[in-house]
PATI-206211 format. One line per field, with one value per residue (C-alpha): residue in one letter; z, x, y; residue number from 1. Coordinates in pm, 1 decimal, decimal comma, padded with zeros to 6 digits. Layout:
residuo = A | ...
zz = Z | ...
xx = X | ...
yy = Y | ...
num = NUM | ...
REM end
This chain:
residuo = X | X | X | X | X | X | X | X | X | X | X | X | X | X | X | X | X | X | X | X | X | X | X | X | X | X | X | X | X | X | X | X | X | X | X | X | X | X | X | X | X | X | X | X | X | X | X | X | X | X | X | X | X | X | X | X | X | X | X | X | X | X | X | X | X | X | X | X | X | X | X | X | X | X | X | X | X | X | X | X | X | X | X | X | X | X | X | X | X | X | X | X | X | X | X | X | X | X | X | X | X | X | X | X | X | X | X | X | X | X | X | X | X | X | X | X | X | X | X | X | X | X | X | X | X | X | X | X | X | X | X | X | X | X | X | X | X | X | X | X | X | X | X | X | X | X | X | X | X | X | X | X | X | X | X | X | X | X | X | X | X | X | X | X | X | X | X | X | X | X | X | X | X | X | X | X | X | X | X | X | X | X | X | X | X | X | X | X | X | X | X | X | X | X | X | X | X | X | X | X | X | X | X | X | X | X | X | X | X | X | X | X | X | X | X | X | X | X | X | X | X | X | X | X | X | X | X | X | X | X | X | X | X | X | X | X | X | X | X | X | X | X | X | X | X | X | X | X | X | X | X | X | X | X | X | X | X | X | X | X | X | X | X | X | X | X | X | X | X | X | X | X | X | X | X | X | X | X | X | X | X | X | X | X | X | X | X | X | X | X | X | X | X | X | X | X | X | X | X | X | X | X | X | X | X | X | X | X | X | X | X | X | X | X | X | X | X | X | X | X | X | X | X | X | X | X | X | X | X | X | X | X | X | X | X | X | X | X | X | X | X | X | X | X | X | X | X | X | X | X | X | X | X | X | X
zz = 06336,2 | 06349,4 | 06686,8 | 06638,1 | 06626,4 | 06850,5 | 07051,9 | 06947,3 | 07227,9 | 07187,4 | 06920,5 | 07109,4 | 07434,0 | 07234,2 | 07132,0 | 07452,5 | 07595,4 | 07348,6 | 07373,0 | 07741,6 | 07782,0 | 07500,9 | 07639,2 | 07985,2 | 07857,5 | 07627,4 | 07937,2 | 08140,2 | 07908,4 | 07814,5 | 08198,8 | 08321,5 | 08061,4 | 08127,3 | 08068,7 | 07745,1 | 07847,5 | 07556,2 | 07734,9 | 08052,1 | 08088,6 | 08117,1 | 08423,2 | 08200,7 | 08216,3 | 08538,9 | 08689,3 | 08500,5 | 08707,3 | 09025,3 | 08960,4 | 08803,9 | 09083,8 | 09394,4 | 09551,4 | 09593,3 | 09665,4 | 10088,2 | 10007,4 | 09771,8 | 09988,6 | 10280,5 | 10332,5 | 10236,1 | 10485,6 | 10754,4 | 10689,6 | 10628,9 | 10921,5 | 10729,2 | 10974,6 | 11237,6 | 11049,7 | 10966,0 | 11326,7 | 11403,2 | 11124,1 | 11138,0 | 11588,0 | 11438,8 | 11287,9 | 11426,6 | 11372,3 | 11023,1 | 10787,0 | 10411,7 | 10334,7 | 09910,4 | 09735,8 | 09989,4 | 09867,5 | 10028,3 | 10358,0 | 10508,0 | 10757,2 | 10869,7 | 11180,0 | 11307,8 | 11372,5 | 11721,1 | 11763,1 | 11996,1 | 11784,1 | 11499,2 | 11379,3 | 11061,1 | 10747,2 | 10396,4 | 10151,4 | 09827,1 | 09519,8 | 09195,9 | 09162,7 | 09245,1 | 09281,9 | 09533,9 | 09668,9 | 09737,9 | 09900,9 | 10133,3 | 10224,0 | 10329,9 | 10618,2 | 10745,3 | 11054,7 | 11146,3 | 11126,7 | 11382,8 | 11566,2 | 11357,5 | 11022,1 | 10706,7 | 10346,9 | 10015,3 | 09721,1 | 09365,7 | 09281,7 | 09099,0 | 09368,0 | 09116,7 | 09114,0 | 09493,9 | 09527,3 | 09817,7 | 09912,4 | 10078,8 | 10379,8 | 10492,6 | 10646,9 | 10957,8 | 10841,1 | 10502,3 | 10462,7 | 10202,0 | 10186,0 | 09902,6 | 09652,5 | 09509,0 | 09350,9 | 09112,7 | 09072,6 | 08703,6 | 08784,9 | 09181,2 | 09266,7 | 09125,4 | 09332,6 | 09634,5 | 09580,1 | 09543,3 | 09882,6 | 10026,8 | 09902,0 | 10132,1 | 10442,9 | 10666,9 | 10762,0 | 11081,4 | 10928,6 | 10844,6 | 10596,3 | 10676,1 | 10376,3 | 10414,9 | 10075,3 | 09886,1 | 09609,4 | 09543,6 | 09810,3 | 09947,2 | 09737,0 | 09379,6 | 09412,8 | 09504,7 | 09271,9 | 09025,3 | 09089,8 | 09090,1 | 08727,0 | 08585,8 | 08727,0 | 08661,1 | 08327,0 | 08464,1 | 08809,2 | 08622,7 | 08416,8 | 08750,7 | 08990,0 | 08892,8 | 09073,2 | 09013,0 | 09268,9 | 09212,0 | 09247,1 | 09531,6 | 09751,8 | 09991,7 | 09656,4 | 09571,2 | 09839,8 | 09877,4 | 09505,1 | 09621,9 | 09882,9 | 10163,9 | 10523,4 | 10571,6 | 10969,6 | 10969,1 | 10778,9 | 10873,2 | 10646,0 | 10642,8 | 10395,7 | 10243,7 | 10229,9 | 09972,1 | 10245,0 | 10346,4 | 10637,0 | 10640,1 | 10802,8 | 10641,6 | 10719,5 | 10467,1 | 10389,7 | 10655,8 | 10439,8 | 10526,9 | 10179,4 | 10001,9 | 09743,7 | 09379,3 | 09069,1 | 08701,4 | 08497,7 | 08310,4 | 08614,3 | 08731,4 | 08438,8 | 08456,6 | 08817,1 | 08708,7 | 08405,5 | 08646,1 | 08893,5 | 08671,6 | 08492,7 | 08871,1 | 08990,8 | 08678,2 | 08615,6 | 08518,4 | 08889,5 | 08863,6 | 08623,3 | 08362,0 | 08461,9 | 08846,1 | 08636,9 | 08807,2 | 09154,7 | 09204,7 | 09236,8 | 09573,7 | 09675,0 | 09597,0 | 09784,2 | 10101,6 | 10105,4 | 10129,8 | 10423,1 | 10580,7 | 10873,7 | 11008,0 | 11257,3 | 11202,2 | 11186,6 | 11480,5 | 11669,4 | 11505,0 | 11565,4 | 11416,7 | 11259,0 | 11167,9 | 10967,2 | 10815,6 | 10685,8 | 10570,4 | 10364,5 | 10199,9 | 10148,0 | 09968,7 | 09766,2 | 09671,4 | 09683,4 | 09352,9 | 09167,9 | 09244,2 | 09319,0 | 08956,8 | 08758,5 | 08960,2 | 08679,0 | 08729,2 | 08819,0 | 08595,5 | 08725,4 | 08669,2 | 08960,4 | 08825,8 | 08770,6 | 09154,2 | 09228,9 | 09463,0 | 09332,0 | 09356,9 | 09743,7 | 09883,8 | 09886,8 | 10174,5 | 10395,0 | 10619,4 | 10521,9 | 10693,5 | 10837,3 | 10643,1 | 10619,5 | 10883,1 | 11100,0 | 11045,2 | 11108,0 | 11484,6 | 11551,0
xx = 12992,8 | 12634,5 | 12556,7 | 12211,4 | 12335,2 | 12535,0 | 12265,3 | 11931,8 | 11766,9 | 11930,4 | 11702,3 | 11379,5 | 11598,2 | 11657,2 | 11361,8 | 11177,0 | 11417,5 | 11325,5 | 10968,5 | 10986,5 | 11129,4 | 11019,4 | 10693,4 | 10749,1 | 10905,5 | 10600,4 | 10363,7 | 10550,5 | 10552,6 | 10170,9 | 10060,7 | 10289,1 | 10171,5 | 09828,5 | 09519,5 | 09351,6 | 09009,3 | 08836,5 | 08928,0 | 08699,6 | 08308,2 | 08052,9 | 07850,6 | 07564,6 | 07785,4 | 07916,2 | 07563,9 | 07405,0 | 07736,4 | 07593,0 | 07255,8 | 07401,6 | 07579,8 | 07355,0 | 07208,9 | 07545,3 | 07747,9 | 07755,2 | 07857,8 | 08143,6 | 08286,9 | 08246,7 | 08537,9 | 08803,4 | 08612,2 | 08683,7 | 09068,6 | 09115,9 | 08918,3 | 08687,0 | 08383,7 | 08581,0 | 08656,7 | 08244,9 | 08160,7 | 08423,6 | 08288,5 | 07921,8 | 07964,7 | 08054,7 | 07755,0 | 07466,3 | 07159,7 | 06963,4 | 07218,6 | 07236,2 | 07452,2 | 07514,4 | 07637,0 | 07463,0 | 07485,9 | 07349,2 | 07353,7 | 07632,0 | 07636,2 | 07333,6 | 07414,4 | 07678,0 | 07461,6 | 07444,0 | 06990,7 | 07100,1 | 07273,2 | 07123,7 | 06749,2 | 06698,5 | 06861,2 | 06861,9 | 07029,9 | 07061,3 | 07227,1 | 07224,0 | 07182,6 | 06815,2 | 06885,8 | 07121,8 | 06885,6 | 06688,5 | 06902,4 | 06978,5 | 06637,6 | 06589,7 | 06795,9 | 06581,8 | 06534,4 | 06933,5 | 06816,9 | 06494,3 | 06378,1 | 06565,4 | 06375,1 | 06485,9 | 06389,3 | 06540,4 | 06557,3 | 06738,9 | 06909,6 | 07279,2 | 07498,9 | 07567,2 | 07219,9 | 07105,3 | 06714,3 | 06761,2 | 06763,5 | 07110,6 | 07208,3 | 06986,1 | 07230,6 | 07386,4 | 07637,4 | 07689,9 | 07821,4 | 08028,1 | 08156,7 | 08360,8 | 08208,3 | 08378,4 | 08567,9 | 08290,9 | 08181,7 | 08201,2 | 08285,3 | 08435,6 | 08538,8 | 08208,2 | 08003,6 | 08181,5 | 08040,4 | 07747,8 | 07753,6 | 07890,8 | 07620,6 | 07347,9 | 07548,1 | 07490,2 | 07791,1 | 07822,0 | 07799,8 | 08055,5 | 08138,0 | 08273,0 | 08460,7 | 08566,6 | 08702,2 | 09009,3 | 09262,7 | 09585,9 | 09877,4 | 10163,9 | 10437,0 | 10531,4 | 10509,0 | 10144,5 | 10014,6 | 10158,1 | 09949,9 | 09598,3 | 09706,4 | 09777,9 | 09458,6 | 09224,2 | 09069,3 | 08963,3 | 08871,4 | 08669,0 | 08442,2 | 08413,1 | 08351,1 | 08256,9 | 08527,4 | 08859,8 | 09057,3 | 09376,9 | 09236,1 | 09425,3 | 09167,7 | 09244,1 | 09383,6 | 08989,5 | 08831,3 | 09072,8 | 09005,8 | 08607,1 | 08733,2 | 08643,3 | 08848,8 | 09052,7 | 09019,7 | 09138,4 | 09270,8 | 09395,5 | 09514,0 | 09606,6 | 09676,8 | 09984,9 | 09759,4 | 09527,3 | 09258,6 | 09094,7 | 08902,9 | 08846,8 | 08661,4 | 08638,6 | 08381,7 | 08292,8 | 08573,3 | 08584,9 | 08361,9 | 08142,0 | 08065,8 | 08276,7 | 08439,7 | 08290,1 | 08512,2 | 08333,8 | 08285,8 | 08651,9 | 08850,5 | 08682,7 | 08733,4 | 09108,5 | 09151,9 | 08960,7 | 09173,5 | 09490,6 | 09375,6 | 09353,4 | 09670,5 | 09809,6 | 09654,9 | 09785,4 | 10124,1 | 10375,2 | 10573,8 | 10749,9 | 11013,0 | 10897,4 | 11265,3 | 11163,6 | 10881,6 | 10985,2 | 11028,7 | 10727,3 | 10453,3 | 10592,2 | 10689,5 | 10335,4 | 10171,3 | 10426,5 | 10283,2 | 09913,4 | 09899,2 | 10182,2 | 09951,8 | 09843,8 | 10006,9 | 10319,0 | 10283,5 | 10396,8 | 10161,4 | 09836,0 | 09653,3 | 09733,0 | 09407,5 | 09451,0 | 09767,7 | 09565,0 | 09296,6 | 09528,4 | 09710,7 | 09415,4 | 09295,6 | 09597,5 | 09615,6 | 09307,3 | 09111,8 | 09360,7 | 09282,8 | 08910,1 | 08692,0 | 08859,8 | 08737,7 | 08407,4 | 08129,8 | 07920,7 | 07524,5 | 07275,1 | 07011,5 | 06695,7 | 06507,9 | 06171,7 | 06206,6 | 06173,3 | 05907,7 | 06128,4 | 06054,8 | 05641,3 | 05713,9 | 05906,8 | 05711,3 | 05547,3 | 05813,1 | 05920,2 | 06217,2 | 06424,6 | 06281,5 | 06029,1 | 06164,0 | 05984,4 | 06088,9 | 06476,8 | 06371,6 | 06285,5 | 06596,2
yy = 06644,6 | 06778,4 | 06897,6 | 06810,3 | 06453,4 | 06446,3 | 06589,1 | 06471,5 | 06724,7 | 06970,5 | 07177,7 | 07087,6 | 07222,2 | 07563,6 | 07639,7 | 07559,8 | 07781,2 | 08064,6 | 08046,8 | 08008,1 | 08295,9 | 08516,9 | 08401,4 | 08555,2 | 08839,9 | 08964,6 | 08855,5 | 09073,0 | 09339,2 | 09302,4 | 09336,1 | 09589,6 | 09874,7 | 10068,1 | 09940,0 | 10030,4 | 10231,7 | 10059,2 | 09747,3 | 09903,5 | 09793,2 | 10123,1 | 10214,0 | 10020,6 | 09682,2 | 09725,2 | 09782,5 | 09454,1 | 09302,0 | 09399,0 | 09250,6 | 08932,0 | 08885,4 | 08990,6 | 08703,9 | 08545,9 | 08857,5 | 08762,2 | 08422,5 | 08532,1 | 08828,5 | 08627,1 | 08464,1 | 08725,5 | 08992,9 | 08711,4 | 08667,4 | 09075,1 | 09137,8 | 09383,4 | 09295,4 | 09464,9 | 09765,1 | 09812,9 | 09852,5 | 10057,2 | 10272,2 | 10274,9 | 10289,6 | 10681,5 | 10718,5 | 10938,7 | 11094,3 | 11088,3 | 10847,4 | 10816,4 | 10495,5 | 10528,4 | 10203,8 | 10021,3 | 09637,4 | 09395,2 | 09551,8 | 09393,3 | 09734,4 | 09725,3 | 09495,4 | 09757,9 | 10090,3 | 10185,4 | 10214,9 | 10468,6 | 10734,4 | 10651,2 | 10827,0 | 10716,8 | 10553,5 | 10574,2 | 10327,0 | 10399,1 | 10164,2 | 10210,4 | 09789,5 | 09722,7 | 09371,4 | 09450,9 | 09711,0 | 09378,8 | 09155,1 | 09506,6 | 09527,4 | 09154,8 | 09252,1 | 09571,4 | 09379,4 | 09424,8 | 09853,4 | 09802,1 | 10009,0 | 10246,6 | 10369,8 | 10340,3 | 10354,1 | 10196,5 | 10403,4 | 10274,7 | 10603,8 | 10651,6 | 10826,9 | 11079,6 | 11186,9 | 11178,5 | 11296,4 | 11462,8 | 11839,4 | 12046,5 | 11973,8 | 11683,2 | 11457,3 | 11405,3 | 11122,3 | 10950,7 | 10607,5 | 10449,0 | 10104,0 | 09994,1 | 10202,9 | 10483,4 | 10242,5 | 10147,2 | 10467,0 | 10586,3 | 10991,8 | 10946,1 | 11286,4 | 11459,9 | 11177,8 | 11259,5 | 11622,8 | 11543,7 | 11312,2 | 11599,2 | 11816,5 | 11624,7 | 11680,2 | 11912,9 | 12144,6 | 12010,1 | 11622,5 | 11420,0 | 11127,4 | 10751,5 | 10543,4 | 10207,8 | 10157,9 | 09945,4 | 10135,8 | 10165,5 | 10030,9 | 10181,6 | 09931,8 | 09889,6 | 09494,3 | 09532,9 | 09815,9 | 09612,6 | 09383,7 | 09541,6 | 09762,7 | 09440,9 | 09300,4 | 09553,4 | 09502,0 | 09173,5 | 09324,4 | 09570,4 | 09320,1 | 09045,9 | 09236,0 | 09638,2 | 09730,3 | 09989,0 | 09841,2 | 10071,2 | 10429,2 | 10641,0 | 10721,0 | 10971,1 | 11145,3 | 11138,2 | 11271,3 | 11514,7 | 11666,4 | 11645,5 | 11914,0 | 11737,8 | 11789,2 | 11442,1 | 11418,6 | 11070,3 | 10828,4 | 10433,5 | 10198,3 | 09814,1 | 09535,7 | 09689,5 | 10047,6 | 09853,7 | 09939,3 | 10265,6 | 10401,9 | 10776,3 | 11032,1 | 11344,5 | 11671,8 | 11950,1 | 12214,3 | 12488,0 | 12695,8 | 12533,4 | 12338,7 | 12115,6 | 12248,3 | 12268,2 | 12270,0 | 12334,3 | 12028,2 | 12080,3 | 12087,1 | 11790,3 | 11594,7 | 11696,6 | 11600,0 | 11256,9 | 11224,9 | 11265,5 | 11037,3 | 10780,6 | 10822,8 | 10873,6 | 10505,6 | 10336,9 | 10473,4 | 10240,3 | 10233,9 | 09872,4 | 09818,4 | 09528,6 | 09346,2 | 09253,0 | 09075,8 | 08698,8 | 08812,8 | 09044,2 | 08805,3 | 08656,7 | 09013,3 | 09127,6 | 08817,8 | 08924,0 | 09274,1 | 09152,3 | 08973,5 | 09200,5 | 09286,9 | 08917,9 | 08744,8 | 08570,1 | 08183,8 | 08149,9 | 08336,8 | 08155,2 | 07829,0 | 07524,1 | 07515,1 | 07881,3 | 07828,8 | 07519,5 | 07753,0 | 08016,5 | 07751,1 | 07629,5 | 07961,9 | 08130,3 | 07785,8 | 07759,0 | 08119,0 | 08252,1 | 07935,0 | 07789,7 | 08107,5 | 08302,5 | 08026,6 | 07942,1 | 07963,5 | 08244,7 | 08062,7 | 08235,1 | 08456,5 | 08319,2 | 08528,0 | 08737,2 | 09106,2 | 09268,9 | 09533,3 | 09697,1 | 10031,8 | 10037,5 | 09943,4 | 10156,3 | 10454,4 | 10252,2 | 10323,5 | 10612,6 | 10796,3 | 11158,9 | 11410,4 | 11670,1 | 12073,4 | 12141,8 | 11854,6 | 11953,8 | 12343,7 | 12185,8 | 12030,8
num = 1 | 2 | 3 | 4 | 5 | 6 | 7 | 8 | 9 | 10 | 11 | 12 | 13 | 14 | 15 | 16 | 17 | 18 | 19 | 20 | 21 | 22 | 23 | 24 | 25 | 26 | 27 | 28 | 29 | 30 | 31 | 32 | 33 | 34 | 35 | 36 | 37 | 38 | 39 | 40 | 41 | 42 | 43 | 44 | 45 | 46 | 47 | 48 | 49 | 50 | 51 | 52 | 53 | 54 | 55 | 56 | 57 | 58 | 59 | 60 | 61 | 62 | 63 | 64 | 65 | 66 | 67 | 68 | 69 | 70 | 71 | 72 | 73 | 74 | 75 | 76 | 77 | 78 | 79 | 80 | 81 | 82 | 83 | 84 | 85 | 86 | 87 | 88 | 89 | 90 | 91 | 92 | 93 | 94 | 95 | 96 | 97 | 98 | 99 | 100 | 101 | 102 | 103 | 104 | 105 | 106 | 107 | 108 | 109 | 110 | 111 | 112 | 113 | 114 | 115 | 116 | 117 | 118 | 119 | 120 | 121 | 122 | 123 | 124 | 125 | 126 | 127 | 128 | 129 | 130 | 131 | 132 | 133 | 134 | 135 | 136 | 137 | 138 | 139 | 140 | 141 | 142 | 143 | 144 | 145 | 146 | 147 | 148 | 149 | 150 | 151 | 152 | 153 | 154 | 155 | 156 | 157 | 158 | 159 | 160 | 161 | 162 | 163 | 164 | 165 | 166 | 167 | 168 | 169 | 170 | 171 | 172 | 173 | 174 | 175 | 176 | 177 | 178 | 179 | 180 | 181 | 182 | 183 | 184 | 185 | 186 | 187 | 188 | 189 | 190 | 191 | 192 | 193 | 194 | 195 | 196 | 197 | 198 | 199 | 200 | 201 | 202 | 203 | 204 | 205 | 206 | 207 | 208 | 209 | 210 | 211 | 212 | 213 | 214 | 215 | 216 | 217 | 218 | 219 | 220 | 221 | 222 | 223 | 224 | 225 | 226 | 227 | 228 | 229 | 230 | 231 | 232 | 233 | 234 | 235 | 236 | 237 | 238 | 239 | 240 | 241 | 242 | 243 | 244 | 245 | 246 | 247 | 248 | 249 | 250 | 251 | 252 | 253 | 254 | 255 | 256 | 257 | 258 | 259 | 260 | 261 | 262 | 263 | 264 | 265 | 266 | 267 | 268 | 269 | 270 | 271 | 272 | 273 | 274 | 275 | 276 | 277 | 278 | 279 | 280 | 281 | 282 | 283 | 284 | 285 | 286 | 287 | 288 | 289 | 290 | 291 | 292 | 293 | 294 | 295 | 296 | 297 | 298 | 299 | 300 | 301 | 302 | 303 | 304 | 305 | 306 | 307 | 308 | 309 | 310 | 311 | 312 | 313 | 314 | 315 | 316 | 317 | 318 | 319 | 320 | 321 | 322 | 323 | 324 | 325 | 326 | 327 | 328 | 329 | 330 | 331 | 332 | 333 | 334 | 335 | 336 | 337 | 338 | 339 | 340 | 341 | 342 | 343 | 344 | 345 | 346 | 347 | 348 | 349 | 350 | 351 | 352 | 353 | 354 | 355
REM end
């Protein structure tokens, strides 16, 4: 007898079964291998990113700074701060609140987004009495001469910057010797499961938010040459804060454009090497959700209306806030950049030759 006649299902069962799993088996395979670079927007895209998305960027970081207690890791940061500050990849200012007026002389925020620039300088009354200035300039390319810095800040940003190590340089290059630079950044974890997870997130990472969410951090700012002092890490290792001073020579040290590129070029093969085996494809997405919220309390230990919110959040943050439609910028070109000569900025030469 036929066996398809004898079981009318049994064909449709078959090749369900086949495409299931031939299905999950080619997904697997498709987001566990490396990123294609063509696949990667330019500084040019990622920048129009930025100002697309500026005058909601609060509202959308917002709630995952709350849960990961990143508001508590700013102050802690910028309390370290002192004297004249440069803060690159400023944003929208969401440091500005945490400066002690005390230690703190001066600031200068930089951002290669004016439209972030913008939103940033909204909030100069968070800096007063301290002055400050706004300038649109590409980290890369900071106007300012040797040495001029007492501190330089950077939040989240040398993961959207297009040439990391040589930007860290040239951050390095405005400090004085005796300066020092705080980094409250994301990257690469300290598991498979969840560096798994941001390689075979990143293209789309990249074009949403700007953002290379898997580089290795400390592995950065240790090929700039800086002097690692300190380094803390939570959230399965996914986030950074680091202090690090120039080398002991007293300057950070420079490599030729070659070596840089190879050290880039290493990095990035480093942050997206295949380091999960495409088999444990099934069971890593749980394992990778385990490792991100590794350091909050247990259950047990939070509110009823805490465990409440962090249901609804992990339920509904991977599902609504991917697919939320992006609202269309329909705000007038700024004139940031004919203002803010008006303001005050660091000290002259012969102000710092007082000091």
């Amino acid at each position: 007898m036929d066996a398809s006649k004898a079981h009318p299902l049994l064909p449709l069962f078959a090749s369900s079964m086949f495409l299931t799993f031939g299905g999950a088996l080619a997904g697997g395979w498709l987001i566990s291998r490396k990123p294609d670079k063509r696949q990667l927007p330019d500084e040019t895209s990622r920048r129009e990113t930025f100002d697309k998305k500026a005058h909601r960027w609060d509202k959308d970081v917002r709630t995952d700074e709350f849960f990961m207690g990143i508001g508590r890791w700013r102050r802690s940061m910028c309390e370290r701060a002192e004297g004249h500050v440069l803060e690159t990849a400023v944003g929208t200012g969401r440091n500005f609140a945490f400066y002690n007026t005390a230690k703190v002389k001066s600031v200068v925020a930089t951002d290669f987004s004016r439209k972030m620039l913008k939103v940033a300088s909204t909030k100069k009354k968070f800096l007063d009495p301290i002055p400050s200035r706004f300038v649109a300039s590409n980290s890369l390319k900071l106007d300012f001469g040797d040495d001029t810095f007492d501190t330089v800040v950077d939040t989240f940003g040398i993961c959207s910057y297009e040439k990391p190590v040589e930007t860290i340089n040239e951050m390095a290059r405005v400090m004085k010797p005796s300066g020092k630079m705080l980094l409250l950044e994301h990257g690469a974890g300290t598991g498979n499961a969840i560096n798994w997870w941001l390689r075979s997130n990143l293209v789309h990472h990249v074009h949403k938010y700007g953002c290379y969410h898997n580089r290795k951090i400390d592995h950065i700012v240790k090929l700039a040459g800086l002097d690692v002092t300190e380094v803390e890490r939570r959230h399965a290792g996914t986030s950074y804060m680091i202090i690090a001073t120039k080398s002991c020579s007293g300057a950070p040290l420079m490599r030729t454009p070659s070596q840089l590129k190879a050290d880039e070029e290493r990095e990035l093969s480093e942050a997206t090497a295949d380091e999960v085996n495409p088999e444990r494809f099934f069971a890593l997405p749980g394992a990778a959700f385990r490792e991100v919220y590794e350091d909050l309390p247990p259950p047990e230990e939070r509110s009823i209306m805490g465990n409440f919110a962090m249901s609804i959040y992990e339920d509904l943050a991977k599902k609504v806030r991917l697919i939320w439609p992006d609202k269309k910028d329909d705000e007038d070109e700024d004139s940031f950049e004919d203002g803010r000569e008006e303001q005050t900025l660091v000290p002259s030469a012969s102000e710092k030759d007082s000091e």
